[in-house]
C-alpha positions in Angstrom: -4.8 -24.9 19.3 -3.2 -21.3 18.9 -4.2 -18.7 17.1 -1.4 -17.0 14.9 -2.1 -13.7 15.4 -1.8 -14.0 18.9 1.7 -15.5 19.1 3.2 -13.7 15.6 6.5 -11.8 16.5 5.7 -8.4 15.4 8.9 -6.8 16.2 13.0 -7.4 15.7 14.2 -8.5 19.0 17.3 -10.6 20.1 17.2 -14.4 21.1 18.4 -17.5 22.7 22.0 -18.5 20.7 20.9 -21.6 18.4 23.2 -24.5 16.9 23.7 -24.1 13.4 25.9 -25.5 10.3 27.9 -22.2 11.0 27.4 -20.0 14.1 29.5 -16.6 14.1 29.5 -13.7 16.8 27.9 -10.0 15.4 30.9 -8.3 17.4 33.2 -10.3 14.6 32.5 -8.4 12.2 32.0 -5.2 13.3 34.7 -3.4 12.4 34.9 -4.7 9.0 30.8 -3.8 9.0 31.6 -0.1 10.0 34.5 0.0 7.1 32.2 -1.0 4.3 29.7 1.2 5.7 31.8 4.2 5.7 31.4 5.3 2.6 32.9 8.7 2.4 35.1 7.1 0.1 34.3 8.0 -4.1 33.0 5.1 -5.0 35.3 3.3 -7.6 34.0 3.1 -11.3 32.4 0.3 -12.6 33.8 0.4 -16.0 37.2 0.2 -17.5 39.2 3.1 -19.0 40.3 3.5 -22.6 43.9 2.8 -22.6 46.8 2.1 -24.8 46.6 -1.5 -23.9 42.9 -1.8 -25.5 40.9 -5.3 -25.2 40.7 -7.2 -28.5 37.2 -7.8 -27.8 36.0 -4.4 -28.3 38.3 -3.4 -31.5 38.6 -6.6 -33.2 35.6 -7.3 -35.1 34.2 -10.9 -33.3 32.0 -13.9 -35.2 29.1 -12.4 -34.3 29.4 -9.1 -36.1 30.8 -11.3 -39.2 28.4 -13.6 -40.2 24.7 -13.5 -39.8 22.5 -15.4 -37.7 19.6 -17.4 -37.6 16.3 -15.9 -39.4 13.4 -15.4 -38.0 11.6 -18.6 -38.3 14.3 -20.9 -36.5 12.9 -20.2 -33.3 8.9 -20.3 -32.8 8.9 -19.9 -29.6 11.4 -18.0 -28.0 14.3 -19.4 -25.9 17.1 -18.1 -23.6 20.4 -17.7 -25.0 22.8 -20.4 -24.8 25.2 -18.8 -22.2 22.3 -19.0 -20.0 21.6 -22.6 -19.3 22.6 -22.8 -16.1 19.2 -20.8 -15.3 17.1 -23.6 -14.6 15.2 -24.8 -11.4 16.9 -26.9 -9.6 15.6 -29.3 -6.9 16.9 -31.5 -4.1 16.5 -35.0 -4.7 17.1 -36.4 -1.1 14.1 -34.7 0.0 11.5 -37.0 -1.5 11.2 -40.6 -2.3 9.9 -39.6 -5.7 10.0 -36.6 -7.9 6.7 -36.7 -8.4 5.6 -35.7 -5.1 8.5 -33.3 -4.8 9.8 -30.0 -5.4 11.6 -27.7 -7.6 13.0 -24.0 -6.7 13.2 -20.7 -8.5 16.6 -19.5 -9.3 16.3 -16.4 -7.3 19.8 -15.7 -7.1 19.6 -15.2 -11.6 16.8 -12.7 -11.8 15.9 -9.8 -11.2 12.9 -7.3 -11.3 9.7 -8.9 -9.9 8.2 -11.0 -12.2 8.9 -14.5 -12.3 9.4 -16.2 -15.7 6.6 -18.8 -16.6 10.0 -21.4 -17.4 11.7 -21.0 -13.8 8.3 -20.7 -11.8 9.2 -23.3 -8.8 7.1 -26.7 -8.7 5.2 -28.6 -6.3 3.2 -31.6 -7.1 1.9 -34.1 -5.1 1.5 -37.1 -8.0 3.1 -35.5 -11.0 1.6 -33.5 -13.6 -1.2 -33.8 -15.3 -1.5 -33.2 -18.9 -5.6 -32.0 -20.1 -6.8 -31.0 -23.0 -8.9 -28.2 -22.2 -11.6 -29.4 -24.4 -12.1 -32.2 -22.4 -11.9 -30.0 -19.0 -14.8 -29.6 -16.9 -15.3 -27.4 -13.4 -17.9 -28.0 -11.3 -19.7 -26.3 -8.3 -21.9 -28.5 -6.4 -22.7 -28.5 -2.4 -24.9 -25.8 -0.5 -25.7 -24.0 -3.6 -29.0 -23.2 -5.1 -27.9 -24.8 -9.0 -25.1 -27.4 -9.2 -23.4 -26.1 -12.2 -20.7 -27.8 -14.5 -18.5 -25.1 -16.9 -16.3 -25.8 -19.5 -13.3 -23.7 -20.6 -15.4 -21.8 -23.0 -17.9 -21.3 -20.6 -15.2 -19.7 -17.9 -13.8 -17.5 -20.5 -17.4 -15.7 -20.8 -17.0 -14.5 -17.6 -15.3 -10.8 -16.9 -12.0 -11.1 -16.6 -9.2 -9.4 -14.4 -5.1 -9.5 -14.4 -3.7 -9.4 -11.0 0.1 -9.8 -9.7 0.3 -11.9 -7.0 3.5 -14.1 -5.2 2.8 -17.9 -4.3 5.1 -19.1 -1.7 4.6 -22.5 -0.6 4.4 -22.7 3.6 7.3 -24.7 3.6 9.9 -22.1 2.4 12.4 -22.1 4.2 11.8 -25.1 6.0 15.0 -26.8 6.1 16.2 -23.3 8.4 14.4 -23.9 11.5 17.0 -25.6 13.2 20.1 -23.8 12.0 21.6 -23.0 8.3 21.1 -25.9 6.0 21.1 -25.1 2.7 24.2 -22.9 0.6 22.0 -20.6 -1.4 18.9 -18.4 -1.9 17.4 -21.1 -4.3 17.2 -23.2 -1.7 16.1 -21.9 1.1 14.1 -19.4 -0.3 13.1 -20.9 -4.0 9.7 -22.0 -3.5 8.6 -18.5 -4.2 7.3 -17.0 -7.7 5.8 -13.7 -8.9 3.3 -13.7 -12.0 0.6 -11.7 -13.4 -2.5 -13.7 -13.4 -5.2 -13.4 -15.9 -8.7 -14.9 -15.4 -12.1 -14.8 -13.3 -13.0 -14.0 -10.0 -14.5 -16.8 -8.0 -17.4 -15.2 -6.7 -18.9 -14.8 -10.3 -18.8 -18.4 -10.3 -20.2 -18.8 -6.7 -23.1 -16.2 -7.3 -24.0 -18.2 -10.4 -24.5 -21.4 -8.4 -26.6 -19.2 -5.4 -24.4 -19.5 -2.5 -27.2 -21.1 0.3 -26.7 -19.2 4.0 -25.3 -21.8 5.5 -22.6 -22.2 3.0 -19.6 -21.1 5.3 -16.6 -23.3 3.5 -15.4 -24.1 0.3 -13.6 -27.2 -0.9 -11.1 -26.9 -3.9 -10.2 -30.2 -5.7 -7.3 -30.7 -8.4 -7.7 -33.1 -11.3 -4.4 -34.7 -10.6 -3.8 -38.0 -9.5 -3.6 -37.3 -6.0 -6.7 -35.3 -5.9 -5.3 -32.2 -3.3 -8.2 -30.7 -1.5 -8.1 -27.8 0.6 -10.8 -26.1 2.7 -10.8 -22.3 2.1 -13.5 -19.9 4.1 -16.2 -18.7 2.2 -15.3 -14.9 2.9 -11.6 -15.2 1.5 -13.8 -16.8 -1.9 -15.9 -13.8 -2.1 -12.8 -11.5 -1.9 -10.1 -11.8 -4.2 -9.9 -15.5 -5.2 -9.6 -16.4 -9.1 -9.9 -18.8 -11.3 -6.5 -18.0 -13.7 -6.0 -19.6 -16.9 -3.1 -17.0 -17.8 0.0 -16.0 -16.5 2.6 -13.5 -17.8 -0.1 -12.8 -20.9 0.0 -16.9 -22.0 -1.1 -20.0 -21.2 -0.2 -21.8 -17.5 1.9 -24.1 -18.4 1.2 -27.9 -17.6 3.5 -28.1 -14.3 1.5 -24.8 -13.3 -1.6 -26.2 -13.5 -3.1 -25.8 -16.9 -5.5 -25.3 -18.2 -7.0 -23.9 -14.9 -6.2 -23.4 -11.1 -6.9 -21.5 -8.4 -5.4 -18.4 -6.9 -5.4 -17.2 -3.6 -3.5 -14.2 -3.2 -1.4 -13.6 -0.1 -2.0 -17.3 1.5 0.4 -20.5 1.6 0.9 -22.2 -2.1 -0.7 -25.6 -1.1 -4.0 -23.8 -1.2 -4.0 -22.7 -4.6 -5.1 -25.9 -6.2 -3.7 -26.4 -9.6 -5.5 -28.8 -12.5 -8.6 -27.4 -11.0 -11.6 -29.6 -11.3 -14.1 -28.9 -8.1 -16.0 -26.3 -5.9 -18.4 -28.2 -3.5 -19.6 -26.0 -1.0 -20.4 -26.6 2.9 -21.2 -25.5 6.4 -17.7 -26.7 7.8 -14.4 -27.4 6.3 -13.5 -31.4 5.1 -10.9 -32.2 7.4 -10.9 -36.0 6.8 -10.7 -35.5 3.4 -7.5 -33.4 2.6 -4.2 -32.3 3.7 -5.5 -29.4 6.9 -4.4 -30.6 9.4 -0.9 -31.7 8.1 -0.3 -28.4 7.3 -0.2 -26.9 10.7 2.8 -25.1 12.7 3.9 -27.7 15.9 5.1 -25.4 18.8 7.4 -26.0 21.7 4.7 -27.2 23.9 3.3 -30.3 21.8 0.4 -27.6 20.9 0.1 -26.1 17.1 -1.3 -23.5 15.1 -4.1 -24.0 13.0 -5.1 -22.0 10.0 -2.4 -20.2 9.5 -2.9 -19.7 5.9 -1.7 -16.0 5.3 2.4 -15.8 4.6 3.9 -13.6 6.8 6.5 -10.6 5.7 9.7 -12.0 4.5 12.3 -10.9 2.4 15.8 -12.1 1.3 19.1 -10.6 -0.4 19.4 -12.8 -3.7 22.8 -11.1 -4.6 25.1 -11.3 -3.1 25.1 -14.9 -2.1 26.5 -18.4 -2.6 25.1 -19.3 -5.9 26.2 -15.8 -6.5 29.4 -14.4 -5.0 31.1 -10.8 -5.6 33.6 -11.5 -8.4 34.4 -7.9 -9.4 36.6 -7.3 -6.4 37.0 -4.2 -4.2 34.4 -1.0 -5.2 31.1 0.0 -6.7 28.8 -3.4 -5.5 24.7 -3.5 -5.4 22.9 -5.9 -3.1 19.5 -6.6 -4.1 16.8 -9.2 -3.2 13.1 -9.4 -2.7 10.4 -8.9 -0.3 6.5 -9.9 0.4 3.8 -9.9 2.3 0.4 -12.1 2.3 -1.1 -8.7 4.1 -0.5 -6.6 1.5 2.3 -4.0 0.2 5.9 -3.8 1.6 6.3 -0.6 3.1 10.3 -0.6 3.7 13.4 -3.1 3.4 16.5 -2.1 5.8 20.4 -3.7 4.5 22.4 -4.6 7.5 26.1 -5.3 6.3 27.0 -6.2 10.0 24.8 -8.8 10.6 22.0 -7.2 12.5 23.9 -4.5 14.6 23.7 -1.6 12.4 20.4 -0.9 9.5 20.6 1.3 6.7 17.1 1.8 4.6 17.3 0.0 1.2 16.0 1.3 -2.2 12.2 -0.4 -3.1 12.2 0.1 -6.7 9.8 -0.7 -9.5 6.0 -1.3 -9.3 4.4 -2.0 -5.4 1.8 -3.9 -5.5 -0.4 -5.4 -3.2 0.6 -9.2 -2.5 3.3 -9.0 -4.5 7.3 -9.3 -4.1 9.1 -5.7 -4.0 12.5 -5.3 -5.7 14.8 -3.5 -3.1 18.6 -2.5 -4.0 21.5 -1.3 -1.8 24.2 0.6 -3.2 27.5 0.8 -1.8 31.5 0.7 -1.8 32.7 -2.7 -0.4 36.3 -1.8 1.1 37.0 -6.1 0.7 36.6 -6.5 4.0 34.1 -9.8 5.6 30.2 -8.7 5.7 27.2 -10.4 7.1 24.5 -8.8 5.3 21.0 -9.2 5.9 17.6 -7.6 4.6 14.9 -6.5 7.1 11.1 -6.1 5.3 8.2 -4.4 6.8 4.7 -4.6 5.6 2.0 -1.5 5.3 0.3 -3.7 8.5 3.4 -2.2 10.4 4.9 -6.2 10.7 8.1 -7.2 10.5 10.2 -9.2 9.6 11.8 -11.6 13.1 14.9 -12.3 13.6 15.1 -16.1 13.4 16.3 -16.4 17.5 13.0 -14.4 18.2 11.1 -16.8 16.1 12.0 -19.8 17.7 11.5 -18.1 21.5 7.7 -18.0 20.0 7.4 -21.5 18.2 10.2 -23.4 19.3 12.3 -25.5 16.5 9.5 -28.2 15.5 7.9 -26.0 12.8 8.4 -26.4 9.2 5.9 -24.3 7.7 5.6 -20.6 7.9 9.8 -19.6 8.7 10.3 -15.7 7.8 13.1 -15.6 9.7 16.1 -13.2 8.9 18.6 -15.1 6.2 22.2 -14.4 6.8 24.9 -14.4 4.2 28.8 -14.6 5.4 30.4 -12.7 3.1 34.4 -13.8 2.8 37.7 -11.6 1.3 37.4 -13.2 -1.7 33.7 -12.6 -2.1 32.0 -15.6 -1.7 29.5 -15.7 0.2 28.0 -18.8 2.8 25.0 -19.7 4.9 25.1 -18.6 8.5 23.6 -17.7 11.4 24.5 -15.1 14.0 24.0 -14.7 17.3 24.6 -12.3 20.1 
């Protein structure tokens, strides 16, 4: 087996030309790159002038400003407007036999900002979801612990409690890209991704109550769903900064996220943060005949893989432009924006390429950086209408970055599916819609 810090690209480098739904040279678009980039040009406005010609819609008086609306007691609990309903998660059904051990994806391409609404937070489930009444809910710590303890909701909301933001990604993101581009748009291959602010305890309150015993080195986390997930999570990560959330954006998880209760483990792959959260037992080694481990491992070229490769390496990805969400304004004034992470901490910088890889320009990280959270980067510039392949570039405060996805597969081949944080591509056309592609050299 390999360890993955010892075979983790660290640095951008060029690669072997791989196959791919749509292949195109850098040298193609270079010209066109350089024009876009040359921005001595005033920027165009954004907005329209006042002319004699004037739109109806801003001097006529509309429905809306003639009649009045609903009151304040039609809508208990607050819903998007109408004319966004097309906001939604979205999922793939060919990729499962069942829904109900399937997965749903986070409209990147719609938001913006970094925090994830609780109503497009992307699914996973393994045998559907569960629905508890949190009366009835129990957690339990038994194992190589001085007291076997049971707690009920009541009893967990005793303990202090903390609000952290954290991203879950799930280790298959971006899975379908290993071999070439597969899926036309940023909710898809990127989607399994969400940003939240969690509210509840720290595990190791819990874990000092029961008196961890010294040879207590592993901890196995159980779900109360039908499929029972277990995962095996090292003692020290426990102690660190692992919670017990019953929160997240200020209310309560929904059902699909795990409620009332599930674990959080910041910066690590998603299938470790068991949801419906029923179990801590405790032990010297972790239960590898009794849960997922060691299907969740990274196959290399060789026939060897990676084991334990639970931390989510720095990634990042340009949600606008792209193919659920083209340029429609034409020639002028056009932001790209996305978002970048890191399971190692804070994102340090994001560099736009608008050439696909041949020239970088820094992008702007704005709003709050936090530690294994996703950054909110923005480019601003004057698109001339020419054909673009932009990408984003992320660094981490550990001084990785991001690979390109030819220098990831030199280190790991093409069998992976977990773990891709390869550089996304978007082809952007004339007409300014955009498509999923690779480039190569």
């Amino acid at each position: 087996m390999k360890n993955e810090e010892t075979d983790n690209p660290r640095r951008n480098g060029e690669g072997l030309e791989n196959p791919s739904r749509r292949t195109l040279l850098r040298g193609g678009v270079a010209a066109a790159g350089g024009a876009a980039l040359a921005a001595g040009l005033a920027a165009r406005g954004a907005g329209a002038a006042i002319s004699q010609h004037a739109d109806p819609l801003i001097t006529d008086v509309q429905d809306w400003n003639r009649y009045p609306g609903d009151g304040v007691d039609a809508r208990p609990y607050g819903l998007p407007s109408q004319y966004e309903k097309d906001v939604v998660r979205r999922d793939v059904p060919w990729l499962t036999a069942d829904s109900k051990s399937s997965v749903n994806f986070t409209p990147l391409h719609e938001l913006d900002g970094i925090i994830t609404p609780n109503g497009l937070c992307f699914e996973r489930h393994h045998g559907g979801i569960a629905e508890i009444n949190p009366v009835d809910h129990r957690l339990m710590i038994n194992g190589l612990v001085d007291n076997e303890l049971v707690f009920t909701m009541e009893d967990l909301k005793r303990f202090p409690r903390e609000n952290r933001v954290y991203f879950l990604e799930c280790a298959a993101n971006s899975g379908m890209e290993w071999r070439g581009s597969q899926l036309n748009g940023c909710q898809f291959t990127h989607g399994m991704v969400h940003n939240v602010m969690y509210t509840g305890i720290r595990v190791r309150d819990l874990l000092n109550e029961a008196g961890v015993k010294p040879e207590g080195k592993w901890v196995l986390a159980e779900g109360a769903d039908p499929s029972l997930m277990t995962r095996s999570i090292p003692i020290e990560k426990m102690m660190d900064d692992c919670m017990v959330a019953f929160k997240m954006n200020g209310e309560a998880l929904r059902e699909e996220q795990g409620y009332p209760i599930r674990l959080v483990v910041p910066g690590w792959e998603g299938n470790m943060w068991i949801k419906w959260l029923r179990r801590f037992e405790v032990g010297d080694q972790p239960w590898q005949q009794r849960e997922e481990t060691s299907k969740y491992t990274d196959l290399l070229a060789d026939g060897q893989a990676r084991r334990f490769t639970w931390e989510m390496d720095v990634k990042s990805v340009i949600t606008n432009p792209s193919p659920q969400a083209p340029i429609t304004h034409g020639k002028g004034q056009t932001v790209i924006t996305g978002l970048a992470w890191s399971g190692r901490g804070k994102i340090a910088r994001v560099d736009v390429s608008l050439d696909g890889g041949r020239n970088w320009q820094e992008a702007r990280i704005d709003g709050p950086s936090l530690d294994k959270s996703v950054h909110r980067f923005y480019f601003d510039f004057d698109w001339d209408g020419s054909e673009l392949l932009i990408q984003s570039r992320a660094m981490d405060e550990q001084g990785f970055i991001q690979p390109s996805k030819d220098e990831l597969r030199a280190a790991r081949g093409t069998n992976s599916i977990y773990h891709n944080n390869g550089i996304q591509t978007w082809y952007i056309k004339q007409d300014g819609s955009a498509e999923n592609v690779e480039v190569s050299s």
